[in-house]
Every structure is written in C-alpha cells, then in structure tokens.
C-alpha positions as CSV (number, residue, x, y, z in Angstrom):
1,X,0.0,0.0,0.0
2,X,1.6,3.6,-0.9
3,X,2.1,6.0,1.5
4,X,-1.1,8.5,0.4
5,X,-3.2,5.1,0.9
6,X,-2.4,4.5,3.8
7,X,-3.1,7.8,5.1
8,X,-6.5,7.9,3.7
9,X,-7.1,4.9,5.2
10,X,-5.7,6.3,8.7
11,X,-8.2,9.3,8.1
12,X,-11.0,6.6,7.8
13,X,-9.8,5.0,11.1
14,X,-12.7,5.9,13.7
15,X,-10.4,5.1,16.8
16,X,-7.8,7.8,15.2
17,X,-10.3,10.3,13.9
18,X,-11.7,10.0,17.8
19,X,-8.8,10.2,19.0
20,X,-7.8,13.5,17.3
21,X,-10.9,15.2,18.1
22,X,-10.2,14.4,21.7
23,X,-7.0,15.8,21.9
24,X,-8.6,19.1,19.9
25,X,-11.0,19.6,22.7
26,X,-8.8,18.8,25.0
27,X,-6.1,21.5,23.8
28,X,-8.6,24.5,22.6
29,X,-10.2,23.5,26.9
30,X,-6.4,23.9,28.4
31,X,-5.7,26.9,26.3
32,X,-8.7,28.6,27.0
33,X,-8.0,27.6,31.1
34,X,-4.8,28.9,30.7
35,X,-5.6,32.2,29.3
36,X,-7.9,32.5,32.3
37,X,-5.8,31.8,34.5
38,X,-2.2,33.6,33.7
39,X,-4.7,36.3,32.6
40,X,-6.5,36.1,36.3
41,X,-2.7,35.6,38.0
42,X,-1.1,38.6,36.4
43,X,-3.5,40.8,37.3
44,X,-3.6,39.6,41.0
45,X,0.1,39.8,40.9
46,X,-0.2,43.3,39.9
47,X,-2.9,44.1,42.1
48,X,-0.2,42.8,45.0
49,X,2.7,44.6,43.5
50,X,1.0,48.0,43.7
51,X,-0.6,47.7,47.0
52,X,3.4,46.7,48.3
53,X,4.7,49.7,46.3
54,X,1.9,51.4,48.0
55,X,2.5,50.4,51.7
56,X,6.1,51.0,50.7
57,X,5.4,54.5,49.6
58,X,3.2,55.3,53.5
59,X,5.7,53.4,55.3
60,X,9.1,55.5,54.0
61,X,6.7,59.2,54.1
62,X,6.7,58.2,57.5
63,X,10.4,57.4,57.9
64,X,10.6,61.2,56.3
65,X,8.4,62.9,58.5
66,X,9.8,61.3,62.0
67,X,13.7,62.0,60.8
68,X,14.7,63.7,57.5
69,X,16.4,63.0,54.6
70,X,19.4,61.2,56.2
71,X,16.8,58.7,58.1
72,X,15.2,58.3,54.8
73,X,18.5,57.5,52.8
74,X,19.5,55.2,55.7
75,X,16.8,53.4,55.5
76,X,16.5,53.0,51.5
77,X,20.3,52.0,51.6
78,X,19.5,48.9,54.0
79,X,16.4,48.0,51.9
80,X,17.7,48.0,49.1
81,X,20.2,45.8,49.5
82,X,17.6,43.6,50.6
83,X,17.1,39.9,49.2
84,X,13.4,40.5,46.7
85,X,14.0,44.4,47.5
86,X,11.6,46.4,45.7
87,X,13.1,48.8,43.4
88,X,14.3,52.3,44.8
89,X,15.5,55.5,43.5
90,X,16.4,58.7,44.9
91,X,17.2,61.1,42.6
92,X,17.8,65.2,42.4
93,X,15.8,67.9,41.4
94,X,17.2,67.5,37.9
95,X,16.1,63.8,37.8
96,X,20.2,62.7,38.3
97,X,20.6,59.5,40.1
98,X,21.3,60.1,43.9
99,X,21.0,56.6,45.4
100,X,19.1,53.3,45.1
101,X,19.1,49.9,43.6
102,X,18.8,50.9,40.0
103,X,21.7,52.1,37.3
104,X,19.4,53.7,35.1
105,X,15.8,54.4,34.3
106,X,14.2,55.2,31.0
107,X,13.9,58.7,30.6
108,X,11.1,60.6,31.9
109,X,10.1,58.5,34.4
110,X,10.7,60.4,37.4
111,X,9.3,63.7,35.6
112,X,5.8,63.3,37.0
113,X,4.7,62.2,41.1
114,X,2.6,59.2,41.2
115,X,1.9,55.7,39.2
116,X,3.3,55.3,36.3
117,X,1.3,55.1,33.5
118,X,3.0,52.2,32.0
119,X,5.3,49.7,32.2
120,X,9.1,51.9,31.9
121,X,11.9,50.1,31.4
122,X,15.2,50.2,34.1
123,X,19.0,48.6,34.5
124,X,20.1,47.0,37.3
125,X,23.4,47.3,38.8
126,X,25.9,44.5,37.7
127,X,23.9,43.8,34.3
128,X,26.4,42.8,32.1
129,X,25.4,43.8,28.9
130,X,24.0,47.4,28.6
131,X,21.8,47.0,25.9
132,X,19.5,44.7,28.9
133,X,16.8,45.9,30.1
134,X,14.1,45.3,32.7
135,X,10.1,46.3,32.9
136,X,8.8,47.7,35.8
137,X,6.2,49.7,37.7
138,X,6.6,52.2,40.3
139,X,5.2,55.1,42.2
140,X,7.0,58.7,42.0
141,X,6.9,61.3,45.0
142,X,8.1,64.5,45.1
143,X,9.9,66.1,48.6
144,X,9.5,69.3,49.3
145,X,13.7,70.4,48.5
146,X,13.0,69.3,45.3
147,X,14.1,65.0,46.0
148,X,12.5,63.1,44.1
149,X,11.9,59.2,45.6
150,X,10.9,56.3,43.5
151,X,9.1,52.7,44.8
152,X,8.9,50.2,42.1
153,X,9.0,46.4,41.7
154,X,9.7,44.0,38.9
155,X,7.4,43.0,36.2
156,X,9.4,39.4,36.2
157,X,7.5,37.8,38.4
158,X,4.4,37.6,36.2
159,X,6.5,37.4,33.5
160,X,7.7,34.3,35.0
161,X,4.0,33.4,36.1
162,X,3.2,33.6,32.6
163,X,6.0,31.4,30.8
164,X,5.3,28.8,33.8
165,X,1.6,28.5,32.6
166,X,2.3,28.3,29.2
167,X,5.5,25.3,29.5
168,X,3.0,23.6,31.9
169,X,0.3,24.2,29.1
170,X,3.0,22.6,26.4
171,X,3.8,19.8,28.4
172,X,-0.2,18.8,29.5
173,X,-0.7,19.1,25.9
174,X,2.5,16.7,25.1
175,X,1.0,14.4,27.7
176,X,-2.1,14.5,26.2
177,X,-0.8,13.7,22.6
178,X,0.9,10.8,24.1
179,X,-2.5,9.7,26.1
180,X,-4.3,9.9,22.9
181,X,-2.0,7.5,20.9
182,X,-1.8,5.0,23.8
183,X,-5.5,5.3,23.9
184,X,-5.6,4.5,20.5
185,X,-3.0,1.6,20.4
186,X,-4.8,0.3,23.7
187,X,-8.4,0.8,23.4
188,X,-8.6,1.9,19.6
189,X,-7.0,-0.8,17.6
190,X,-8.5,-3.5,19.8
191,X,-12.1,-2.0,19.1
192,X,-11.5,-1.7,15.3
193,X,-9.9,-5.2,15.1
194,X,-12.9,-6.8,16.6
195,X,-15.0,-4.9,14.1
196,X,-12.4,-6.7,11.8
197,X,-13.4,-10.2,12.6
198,X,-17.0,-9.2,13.5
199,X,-16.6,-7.9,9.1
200,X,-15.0,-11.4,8.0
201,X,-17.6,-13.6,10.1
202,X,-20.6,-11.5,8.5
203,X,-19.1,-11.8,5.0
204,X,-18.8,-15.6,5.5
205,X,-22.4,-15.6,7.0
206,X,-23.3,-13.6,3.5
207,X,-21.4,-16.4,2.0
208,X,-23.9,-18.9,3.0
209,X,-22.0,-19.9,6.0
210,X,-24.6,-19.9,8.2
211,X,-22.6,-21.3,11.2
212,X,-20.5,-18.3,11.6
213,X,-20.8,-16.8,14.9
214,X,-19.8,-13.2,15.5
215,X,-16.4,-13.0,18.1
216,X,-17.3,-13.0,21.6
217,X,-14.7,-11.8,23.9
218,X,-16.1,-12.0,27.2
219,X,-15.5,-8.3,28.3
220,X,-19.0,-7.8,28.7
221,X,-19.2,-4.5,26.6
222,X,-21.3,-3.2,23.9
223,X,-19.7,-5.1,21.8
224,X,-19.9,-8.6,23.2
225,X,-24.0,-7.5,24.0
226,X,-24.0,-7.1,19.9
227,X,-22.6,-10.2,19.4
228,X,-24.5,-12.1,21.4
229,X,-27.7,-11.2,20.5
230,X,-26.5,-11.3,16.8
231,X,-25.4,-14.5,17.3
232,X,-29.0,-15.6,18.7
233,X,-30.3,-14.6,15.7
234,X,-28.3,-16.5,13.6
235,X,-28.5,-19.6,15.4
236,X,-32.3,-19.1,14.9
237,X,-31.4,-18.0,11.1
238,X,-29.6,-21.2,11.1
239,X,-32.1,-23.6,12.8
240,X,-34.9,-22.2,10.7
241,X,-32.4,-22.6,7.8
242,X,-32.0,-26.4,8.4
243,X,-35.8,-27.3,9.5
244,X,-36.6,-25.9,5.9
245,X,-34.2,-27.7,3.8
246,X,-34.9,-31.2,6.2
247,X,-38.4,-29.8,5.2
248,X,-37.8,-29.9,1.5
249,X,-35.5,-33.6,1.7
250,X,-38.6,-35.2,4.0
251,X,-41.3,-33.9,1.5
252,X,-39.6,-35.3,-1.2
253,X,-38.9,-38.9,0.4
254,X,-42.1,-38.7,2.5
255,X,-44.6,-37.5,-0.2
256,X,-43.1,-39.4,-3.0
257,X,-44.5,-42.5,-1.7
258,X,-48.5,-41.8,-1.4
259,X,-48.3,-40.0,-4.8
260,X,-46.8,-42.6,-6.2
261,X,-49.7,-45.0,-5.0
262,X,-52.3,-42.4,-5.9
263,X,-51.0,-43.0,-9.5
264,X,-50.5,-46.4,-9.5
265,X,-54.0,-47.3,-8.6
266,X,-55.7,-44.2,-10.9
267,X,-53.7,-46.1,-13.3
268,X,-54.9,-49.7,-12.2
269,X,-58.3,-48.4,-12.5
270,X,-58.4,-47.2,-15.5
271,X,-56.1,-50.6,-16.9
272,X,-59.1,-52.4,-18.2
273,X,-63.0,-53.0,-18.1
274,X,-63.8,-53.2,-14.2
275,X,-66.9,-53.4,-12.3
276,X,-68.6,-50.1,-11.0
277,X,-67.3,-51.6,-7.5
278,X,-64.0,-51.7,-8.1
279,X,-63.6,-48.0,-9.6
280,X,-65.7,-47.2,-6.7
281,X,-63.1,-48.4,-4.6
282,X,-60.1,-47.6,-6.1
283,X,-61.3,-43.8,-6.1
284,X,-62.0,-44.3,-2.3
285,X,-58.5,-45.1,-1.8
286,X,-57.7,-42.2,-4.1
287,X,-60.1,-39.7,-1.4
288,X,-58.1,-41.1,1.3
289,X,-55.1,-41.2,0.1
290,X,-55.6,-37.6,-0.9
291,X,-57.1,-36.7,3.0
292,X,-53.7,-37.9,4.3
293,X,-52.1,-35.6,1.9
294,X,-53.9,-33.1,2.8
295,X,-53.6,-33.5,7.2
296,X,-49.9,-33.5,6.2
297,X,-49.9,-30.5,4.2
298,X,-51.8,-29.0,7.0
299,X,-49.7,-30.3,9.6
300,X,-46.7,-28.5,7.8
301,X,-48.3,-25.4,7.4
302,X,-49.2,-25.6,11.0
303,X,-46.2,-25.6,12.1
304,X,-44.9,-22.9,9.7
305,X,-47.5,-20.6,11.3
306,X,-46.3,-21.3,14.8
307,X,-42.4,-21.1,14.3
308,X,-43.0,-17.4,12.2
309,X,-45.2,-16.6,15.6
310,X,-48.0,-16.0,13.9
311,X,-50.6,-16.6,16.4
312,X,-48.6,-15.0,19.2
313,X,-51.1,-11.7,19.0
314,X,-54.2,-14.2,19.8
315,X,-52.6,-14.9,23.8
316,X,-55.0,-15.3,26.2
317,X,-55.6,-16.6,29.9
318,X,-56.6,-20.3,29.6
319,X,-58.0,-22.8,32.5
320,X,-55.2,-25.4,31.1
321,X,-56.9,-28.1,33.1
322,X,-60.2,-27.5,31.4
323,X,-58.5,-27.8,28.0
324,X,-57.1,-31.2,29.3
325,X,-60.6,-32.2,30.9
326,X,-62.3,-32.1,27.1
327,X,-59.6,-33.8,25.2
328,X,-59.7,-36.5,27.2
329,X,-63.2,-36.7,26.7
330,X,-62.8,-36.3,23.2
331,X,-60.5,-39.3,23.1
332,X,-61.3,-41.5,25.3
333,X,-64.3,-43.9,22.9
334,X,-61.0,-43.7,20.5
335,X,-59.3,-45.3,23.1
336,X,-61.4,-47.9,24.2
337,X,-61.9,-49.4,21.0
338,X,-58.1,-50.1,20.5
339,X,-58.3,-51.4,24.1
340,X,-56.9,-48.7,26.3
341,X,-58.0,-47.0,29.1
342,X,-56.8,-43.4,29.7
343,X,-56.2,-42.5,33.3
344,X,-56.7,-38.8,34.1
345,X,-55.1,-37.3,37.4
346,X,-55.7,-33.2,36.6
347,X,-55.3,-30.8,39.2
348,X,-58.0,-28.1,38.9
349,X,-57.1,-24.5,37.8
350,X,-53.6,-24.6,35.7
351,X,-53.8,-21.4,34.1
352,X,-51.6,-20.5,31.5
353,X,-51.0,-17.6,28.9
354,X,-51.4,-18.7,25.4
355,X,-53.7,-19.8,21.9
356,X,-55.8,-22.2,22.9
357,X,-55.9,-23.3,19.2
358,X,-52.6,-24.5,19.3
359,X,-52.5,-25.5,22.9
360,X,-55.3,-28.4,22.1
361,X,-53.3,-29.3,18.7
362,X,-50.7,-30.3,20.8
363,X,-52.5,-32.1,23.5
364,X,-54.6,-34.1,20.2
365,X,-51.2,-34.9,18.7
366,X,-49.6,-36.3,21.8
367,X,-52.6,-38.3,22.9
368,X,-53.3,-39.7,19.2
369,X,-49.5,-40.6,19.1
370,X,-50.1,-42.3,22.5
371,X,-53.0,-44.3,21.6
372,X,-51.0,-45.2,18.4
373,X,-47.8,-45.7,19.6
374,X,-48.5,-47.1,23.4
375,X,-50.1,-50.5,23.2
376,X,-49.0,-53.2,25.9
377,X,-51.1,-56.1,26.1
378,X,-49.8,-55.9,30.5
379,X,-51.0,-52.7,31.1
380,X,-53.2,-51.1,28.5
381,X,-53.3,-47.5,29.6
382,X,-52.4,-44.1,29.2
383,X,-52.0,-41.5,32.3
384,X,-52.4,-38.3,31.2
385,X,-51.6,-35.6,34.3
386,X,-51.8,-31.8,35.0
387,X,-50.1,-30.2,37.8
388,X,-47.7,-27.7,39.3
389,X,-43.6,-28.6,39.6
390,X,-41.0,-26.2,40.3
391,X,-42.8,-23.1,38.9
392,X,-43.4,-24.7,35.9
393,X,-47.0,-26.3,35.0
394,X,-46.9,-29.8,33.2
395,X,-48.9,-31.5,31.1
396,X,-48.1,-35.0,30.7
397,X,-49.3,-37.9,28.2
398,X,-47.4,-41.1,29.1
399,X,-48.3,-44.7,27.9
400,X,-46.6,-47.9,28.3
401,X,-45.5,-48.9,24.6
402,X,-42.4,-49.6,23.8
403,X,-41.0,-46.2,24.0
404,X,-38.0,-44.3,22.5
405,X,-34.7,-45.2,23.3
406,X,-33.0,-42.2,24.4
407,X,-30.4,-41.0,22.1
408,X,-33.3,-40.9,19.3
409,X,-34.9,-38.0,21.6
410,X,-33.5,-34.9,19.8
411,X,-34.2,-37.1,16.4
412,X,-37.9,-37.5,17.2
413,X,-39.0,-34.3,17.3
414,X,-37.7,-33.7,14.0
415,X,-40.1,-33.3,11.2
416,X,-41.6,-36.3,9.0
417,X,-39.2,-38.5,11.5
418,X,-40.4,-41.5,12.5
419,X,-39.1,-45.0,14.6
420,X,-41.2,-47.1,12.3
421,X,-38.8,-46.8,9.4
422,X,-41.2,-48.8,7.4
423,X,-44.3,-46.9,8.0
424,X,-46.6,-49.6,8.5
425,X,-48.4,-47.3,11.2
426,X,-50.4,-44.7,9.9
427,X,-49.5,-40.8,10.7
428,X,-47.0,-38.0,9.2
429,X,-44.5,-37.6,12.0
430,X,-45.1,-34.3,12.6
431,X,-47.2,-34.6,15.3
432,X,-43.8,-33.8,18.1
433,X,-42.5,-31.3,15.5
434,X,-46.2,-29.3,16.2
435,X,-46.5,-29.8,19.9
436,X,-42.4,-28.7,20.0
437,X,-43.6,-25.9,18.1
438,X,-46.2,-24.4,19.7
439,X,-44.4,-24.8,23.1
440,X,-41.6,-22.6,22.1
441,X,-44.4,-20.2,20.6
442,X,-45.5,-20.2,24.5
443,X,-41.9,-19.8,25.7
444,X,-41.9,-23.6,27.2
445,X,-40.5,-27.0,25.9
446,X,-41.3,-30.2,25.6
447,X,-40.1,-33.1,27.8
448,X,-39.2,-36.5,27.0
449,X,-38.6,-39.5,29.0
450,X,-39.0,-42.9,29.7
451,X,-42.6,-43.8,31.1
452,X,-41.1,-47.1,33.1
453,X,-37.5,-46.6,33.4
454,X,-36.7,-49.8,35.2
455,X,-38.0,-51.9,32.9
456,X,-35.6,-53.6,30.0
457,X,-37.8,-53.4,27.2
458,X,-41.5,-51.4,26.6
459,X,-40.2,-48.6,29.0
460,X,-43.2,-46.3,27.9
461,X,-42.7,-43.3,26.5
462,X,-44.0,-39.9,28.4
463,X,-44.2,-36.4,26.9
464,X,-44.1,-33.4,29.3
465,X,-45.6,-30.3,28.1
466,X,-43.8,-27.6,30.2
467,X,-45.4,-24.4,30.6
468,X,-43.3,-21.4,32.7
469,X,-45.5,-20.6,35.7
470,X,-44.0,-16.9,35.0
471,X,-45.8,-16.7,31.7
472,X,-49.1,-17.9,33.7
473,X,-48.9,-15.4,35.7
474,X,-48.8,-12.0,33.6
C-alpha cells in the first residue's frame, strides 16, 4: 500500500479520527483555562505589587516625616540591598541619580509624582550587557527640597507566572498527545480489530455460511452484547435454515410415496373394463389417500405458522386443566376401541397464557401418538396428568409402549421423523414437530422420557408439556 493510501485509510480509522478530536478539545479547553488563568494571576500579581509599592510609599513618608532626609536614605540604603528588595531611586531635582538599587531608568520617568502610566523600562546594577533591560512599575513622590523618591517592583514575576503556565500548558498538551496515541494503540485498535473479525464472520455468513458466529470476547461490553444477541439470531437464522431444507429432503422422500400409490391405482383403474365396485373403490383409496395428503400438508403449514409466531397476537388466559378435561373426553371412545383405558389425574385451575388453538393441537397430537404408539397387552393405559412442579405447570401424556430409546430423543422431534422406518403405522411424524412448536411459541418446551425406566424393554414413553409458571402469571 503507498504512503497516500495509507493515510486515507488512517483518516478513515474511527479510533484515530476520535482520538484527534479528543486531543482538539482537550487542547482549545487547556488553552482557553490557561488564558484565564495567567490572565486572572497577572492581574492579582499586579494588584499585590502596587498595593506593596503602595504600603512602601506610607511606610518610608513616615520614615521622612519622623527624621529627614538622612533617616530616609538610611533606611533605603539597607532595603535596598535587601534579598526581593523592591526597586528604589532617589534622585535630584534635575532627575540625576542620587542613590538606590537601580543604574538607570528610562527617561522621563521620574518627571511626574505618582503611578506610572506604563510599564518603563530600568538597569540593574551588575547587568552585564548594557543594551538589557528590565520592565517595571513604580510610584514617584516628590519632597519638598525638590528630592524626588521612586518605589517600584519588577514585572518578572508575572512574567515568570506567565512562561510557567504556558510550558505547563506545552507539556499537558505533550501528555495528552501521548494519552491519545496510547489510547488508541490500547483501546482503539482492539475495538476496530474486533470490528475486523465481527466484518470477516458477517461476509462468510453472507457467503452462505450460516454457522459463523460473531467474536465474543467476554469483556461484557457493547460489543460482546451485539454479538450475542447477533449470534442468537443467527442460530435461529440457522435452525430455521436447516428445519426448511430437512423440510424440502422429508417432502420429497415422505410425499413421493403416497403420490406414487395415488398414480398407481388411478392407473390400475383405468387398466381395463372393471366393475362399477372396483372403480368405486379404487377412487375411495384415491379420497383417502388424498385426505392424508392433505392432514400433512396442513400439519406443515401448522407448524410454519407457529415457528414465524403468527398466532402470538391471539394470547389469552386459559384454564389449562379445562383444556385437558375435554380432550380427554374427546379421546377416550377412540381409546377404548383399540383397548386402552386413559387414566386422568388433573389438578383443577392450571392457568396459563397462550392460543388455545394450538395448545389443544398439541394435547390431540400427543394423545393420538399415545393411543397409536402405546399398546401393551400388561398394562393397556395411558396416564395423562396436570399439575404444578418447580414453577413450571406440566402437562403430561405417558403410555406404556415400547418407548423411545433415548439417544433418538432430539431425532424424534424432528419433522416427517419416524421409529417405524417402514411406515406400517399410519401418521406423518409431525405430530412432536407441532407440539415442539407451539411450546416454544409459548416460551416452554417439551419433555421427554421414559414412562417405566426400570424396565428392559417397553419402557413407555412420556411427553411433558412444560409451561413457565411466570408466563401464567402475567
């Protein structure tokens, strides 16, 4: 990369550009503190100086008054020599330099009594080069013999005041330069080279990869908060992603079958001369063939409804053990004539927040899968339960067929997924998929496990719907 490239692309560079308008503020703040400040010290400095000149001034009119000229010089020839002495002058009539501290002053300073109007300008005694010179401030008096006394002090000190201000105001702004960059290096570059990977993983996800995950670092910042709940997205992304293309394989294994017998018998049928009897019931076995079709069809979109959350704006409070109550009812002539007796045990007033549509879709699919699936010549029965369990409320279906062994459990819940590999039973096996469904549509699961555990073989198979007690309760 040439050198112009790089610097546009360090004058793209957030962390930098951030980083330069921090140090701006942060200079244009100090400078402007610092003009306040040497601006607010000179002028107390001043303010000091002439109220010393001017205590000065009383204290040596005094001196004059109690003992003359000599106890005046006397005491101006001590001071003088003083160390941080003010600045004195005594000079004659003519302005000629008597006695004092001072080798020479600027010219026509001593030619009018009070304060000066400005700063004048002085030599000291021992100043080595002529040409230096010193600003001051000082108050003139006049004596009545024509003496003229001058009281005066330095202007170095806030001179000096003022250069300290501005090197401290150099070095805070070195200081700051340096803060900025380590900020930068530190915080800067570490933000932008997550954003870095977070860039690569989303162009892979855009790639089709849909089992990228964005970085998580663990810091617990904005950024890791992104990432996580990007990354629940695209697990959902992902998840809905699969079910559709296991979707698209089962329909095409699952449906090929049935179409292929609806054609084979249309075709049988029409094959040759046949009694009205036998195209009767050849286009009976077409109609049912073609009802199948069309409860698994239904079943699908079902399901489609309930994983987009379609129904989610139909919640309402429901007595769950009422539900319960009716599709037992409901079931229970299907299940004596295979044989089976269901055994109820509901506990009265399970409420629970959700479509009672889907709710009783469920509770059909797991007690029609029960009645298919749970036949045991021993014990002929099916418990179905309601009740309250660690702030959860369960609906269970359990029978005593031969069950599910337990490394299938993830597999059967899985659409058009089925044990009976040879699908001698009737069904679609979508019935789980559904009831999984619409559980996570009412922000609960679905439980499996073994009905009789200790047993070797025809442990039973039980289905818990679990419904969050929390969600029952808004």
């Amino acid at each position: 990369m040439s050198a112009p490239s790089r610097l546009q692309a360090l004058a793209r560079n957030t962390a930098l550009r951030l980083s330069a308008l921090y140090l701006l503020l942060f200079s244009a703040c100090a400078a402007l503190l610092v003009l306040y400040v040497s601006s607010v010290s000179e002028t107390q400095l001043q303010s000091r100086m002439r109220d010393s000149v001017a205590s000065e001034v009383q204290e040596l009119d005094d001196i004059y008054s109690r003992g003359g000229i000599a106890a005046l010089l006397k005491f101006l020839e001590n001071r003088s020599h003083q160390p941080g002495a003010n600045l004195y002058v005594i000079a004659g009539p003519n302005g000629e330099i008597l006695a004092g501290n001072v080798a020479s002053l600027q010219p026509g300073v001593l030619d009018e009594e009070g304060w000066t109007n400005k700063p004048f300008l002085y030599q000291r005694y021992g100043d080595r080069d002529k040409n230096d010179r010193h600003a001051a401030i000082a108050h003139v008096f006049f004596f009545e013999n024509g003496l003229r006394v001058l009281v005066g002090r330095d202007l170095g000190e806030p001179e000096n005041a003022r250069q300290m201000v501005r090197h401290a105001l150099m070095l805070a702004l070195g200081v700051m330069g340096l803060g900025a960059l380590i900020i930068w290096f530190a915080i800067g570059r570490n933000a932008l080279n997550r954003i870095d990977r977070t860039s690569v993983a989303a162009q892979k996800i855009m790639g089709g990869d849909l089992s990228q995950r964005l970085p998580v670092t663990g810091a617990g910042d904005e950024f890791d908060r992104l990432s996580v709940s990007l990354n629940a997205m695209l697990a959902r992304m992902e998840k809905l992603n699969e079910g559709l293309r296991q979707v698209s394989d089962n329909i095409a294994h699952d449906l090929k079958t049935p179409l292929t017998r609806l054609r084979n018998r249309a075709e049988s049928a029409l094959a040759g001369e046949r009694p009205e009897q036998e195209y009767r019931a050849a286009l009976e076995d077409v109609i049912s063939e073609s009802d199948q079709l069309i409860r698994t069809f239904n079943a699908l979109l079902m399901i489609s409804r309930v994983e987009a959350g379609s129904a989610a704006a139909e919640m309402s409070d429901l007595d769950l053990s009422e539900i319960a109550a009716e599709f037992i009812e409901l079931y229970e002539p299907v299940a004596e004539d295979q044989g089976i007796t269901i055994v109820k045990s509901i506990a009265p007033g399970m409420l629970v927040r959700g479509n009672r549509e889907l709710i009783g879709q469920a509770i059909s699919n797991l007690i029609d899968n029960a009645i298919k699936y749970g036949e045991n010549d021993q014990k002929p029965e099916i418990a179905i339960s309601v009740e309250r369990s660690h702030r959860a409320i369960l609906l269970k279906v359990a029978d005593h067929g031969p069950g599910v062994p337990e490394d299938k459990y993830d597999e059967v819940v899985q659409r058009f997924y089925r044990l009976d590999e040879s699908r001698s039973k009737p069904g679609t096996g979508l019935g789980l998929s559904l009831a999984v469904a619409v559980m996570e549509l009412h922000g609960g699961s679905i439980a499996l496990a073994a009905t009789d555990p200790g047993r070797e073989t025809g442990k039973g198979l039980s289905v818990i719907m679990v419904f969050p007690e929390e969600e029952a309760e808004k």
